[in-house]
C-alpha positions in Angstrom: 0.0 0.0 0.0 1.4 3.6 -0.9 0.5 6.3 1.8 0.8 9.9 1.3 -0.2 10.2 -2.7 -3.2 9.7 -4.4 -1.6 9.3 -8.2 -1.2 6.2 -8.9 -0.8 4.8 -12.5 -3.8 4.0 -13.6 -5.6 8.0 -12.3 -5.9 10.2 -15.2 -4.5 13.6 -14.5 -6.5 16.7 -14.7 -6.5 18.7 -17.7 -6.2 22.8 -16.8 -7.1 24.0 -20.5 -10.3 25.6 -21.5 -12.1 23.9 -24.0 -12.3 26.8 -26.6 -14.0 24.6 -29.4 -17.9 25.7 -28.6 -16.9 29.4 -27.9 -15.3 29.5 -31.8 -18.6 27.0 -32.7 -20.7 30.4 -31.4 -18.9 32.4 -32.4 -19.3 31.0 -36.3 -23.0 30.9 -35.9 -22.8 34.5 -34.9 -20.8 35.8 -38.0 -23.0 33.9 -40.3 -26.1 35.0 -38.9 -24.5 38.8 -38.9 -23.4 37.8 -42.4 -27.0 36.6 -43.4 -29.1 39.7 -41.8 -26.6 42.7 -42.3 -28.2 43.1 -46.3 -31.5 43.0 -45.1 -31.1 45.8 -42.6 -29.5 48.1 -45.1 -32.8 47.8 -47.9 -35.7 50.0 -47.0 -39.2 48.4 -47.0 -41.7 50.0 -49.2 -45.2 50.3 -46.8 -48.2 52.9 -48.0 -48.4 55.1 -44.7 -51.9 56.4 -44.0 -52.7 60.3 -44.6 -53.7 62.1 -41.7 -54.7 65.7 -41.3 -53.1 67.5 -38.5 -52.7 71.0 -36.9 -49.3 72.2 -36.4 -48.4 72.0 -33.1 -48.0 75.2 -30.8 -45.1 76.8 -30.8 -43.8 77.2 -26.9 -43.1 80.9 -25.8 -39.7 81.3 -24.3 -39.9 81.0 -20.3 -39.4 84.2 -18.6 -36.7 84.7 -16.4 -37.9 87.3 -13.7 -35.2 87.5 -11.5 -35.4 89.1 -7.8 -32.2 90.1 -5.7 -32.2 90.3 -1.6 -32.6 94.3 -1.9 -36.1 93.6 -4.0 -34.9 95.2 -7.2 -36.5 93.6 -10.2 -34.6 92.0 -13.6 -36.9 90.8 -16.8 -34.7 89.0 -18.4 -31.6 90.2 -17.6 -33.1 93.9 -18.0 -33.6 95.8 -14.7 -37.6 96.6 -13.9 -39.3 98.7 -11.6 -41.5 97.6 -9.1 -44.1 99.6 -10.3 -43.9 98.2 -13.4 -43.6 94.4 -12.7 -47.8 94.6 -12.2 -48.1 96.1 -15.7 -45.5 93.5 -17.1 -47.1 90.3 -15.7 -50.5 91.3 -17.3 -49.0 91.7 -20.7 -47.3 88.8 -20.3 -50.5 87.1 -19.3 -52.4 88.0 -22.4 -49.7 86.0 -24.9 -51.2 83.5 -26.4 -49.5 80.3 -25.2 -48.4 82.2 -22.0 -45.2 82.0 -21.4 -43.7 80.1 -18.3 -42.0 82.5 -15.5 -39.2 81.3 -13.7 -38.1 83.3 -10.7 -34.3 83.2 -9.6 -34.6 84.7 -5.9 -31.5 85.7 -4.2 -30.6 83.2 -1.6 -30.5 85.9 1.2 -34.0 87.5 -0.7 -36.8 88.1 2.2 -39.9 85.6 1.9 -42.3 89.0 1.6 -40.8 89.9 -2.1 -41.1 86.4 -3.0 -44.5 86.5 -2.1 -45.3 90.1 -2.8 -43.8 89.2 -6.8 -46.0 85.9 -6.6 -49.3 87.5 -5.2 -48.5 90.0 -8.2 -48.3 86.9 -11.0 -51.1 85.3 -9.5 -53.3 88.3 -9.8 -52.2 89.4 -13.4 -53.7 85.6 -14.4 -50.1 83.7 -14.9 -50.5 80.1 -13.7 -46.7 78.7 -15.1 -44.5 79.5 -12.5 -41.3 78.0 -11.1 -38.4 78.4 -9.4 -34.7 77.9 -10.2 -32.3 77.2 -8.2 -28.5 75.7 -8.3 -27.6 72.6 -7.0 -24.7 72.6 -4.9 -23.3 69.1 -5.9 -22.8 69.9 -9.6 -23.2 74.0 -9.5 -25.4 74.0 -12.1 -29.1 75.6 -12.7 -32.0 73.7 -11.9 -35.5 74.2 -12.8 -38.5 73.3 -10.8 -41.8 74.2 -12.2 -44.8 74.4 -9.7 -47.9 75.4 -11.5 -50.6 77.7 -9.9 -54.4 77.4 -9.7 
């Protein structure tokens, strides 16, 4: 009896390789089936498409960017505005026809009362797009968060 080994002369060793004989067998089927379907994909197919009439669709208006600083001056679109304008502005904004969406950039440090007082203002001139935007401080870019008002 032999202690200590478990070859003996008659146990087949084990073979380490990888069998690579169905991966190229695949692999064959593949290319032929590529090979097969490629022309096909290039040809168009002739098909009679139904006529339909249709309006044109609506044009969206450019949003608005109405933006307010902490002090409570005003800027339309990058233009500076008077508050005793803004009331006059968001009614003639209001009457466009799609109305346009207003999105407010407030100052972080900006009070609460101009936000509102600028809101009350849109509200009452018959705007019902607004939304806010704001930066996100991960990626520093400009975020827009639309909140629609009934």
């Amino acid at each position: 009896m032999g202690f200590g080994s478990f070859e003996g002369e008659g146990v087949p060793k084990l073979n380490a390789e990888i069998n690579t004989t169905p991966l190229v067998d695949v692999m064959l089927v593949l290319l032929v089936v590529f090979i097969l379907t490629a022309p096909l994909l290039a040809q168009g197919i002739k098909v009679n498409l139904p006529q339909a009439q249709a309006a044109p669709l609506e044009a969206q208006p450019d949003p608005v960017q109405l933006g307010i600083q902490a002090d409570g001056s005003l800027f339309w679109n990058g233009q500076p505005l008077a508050a005793s304008a803004l009331q006059a502005t968001l009614e003639e904004a209001a009457r466009r026809q799609p109305q346009p969406e207003i999105r407010i950039q407030a100052d972080e440090t900006t009070p609460y009362r101009e936000l509102a007082r600028v809101m009350a203002a849109a509200q009452g001139a018959g705007l019902v797009k607004l939304g806010f935007v704001t930066e996100s401080s991960a990626t520093g870019r400009q975020d827009h968060e639309p909140a629609t008002s009934r």
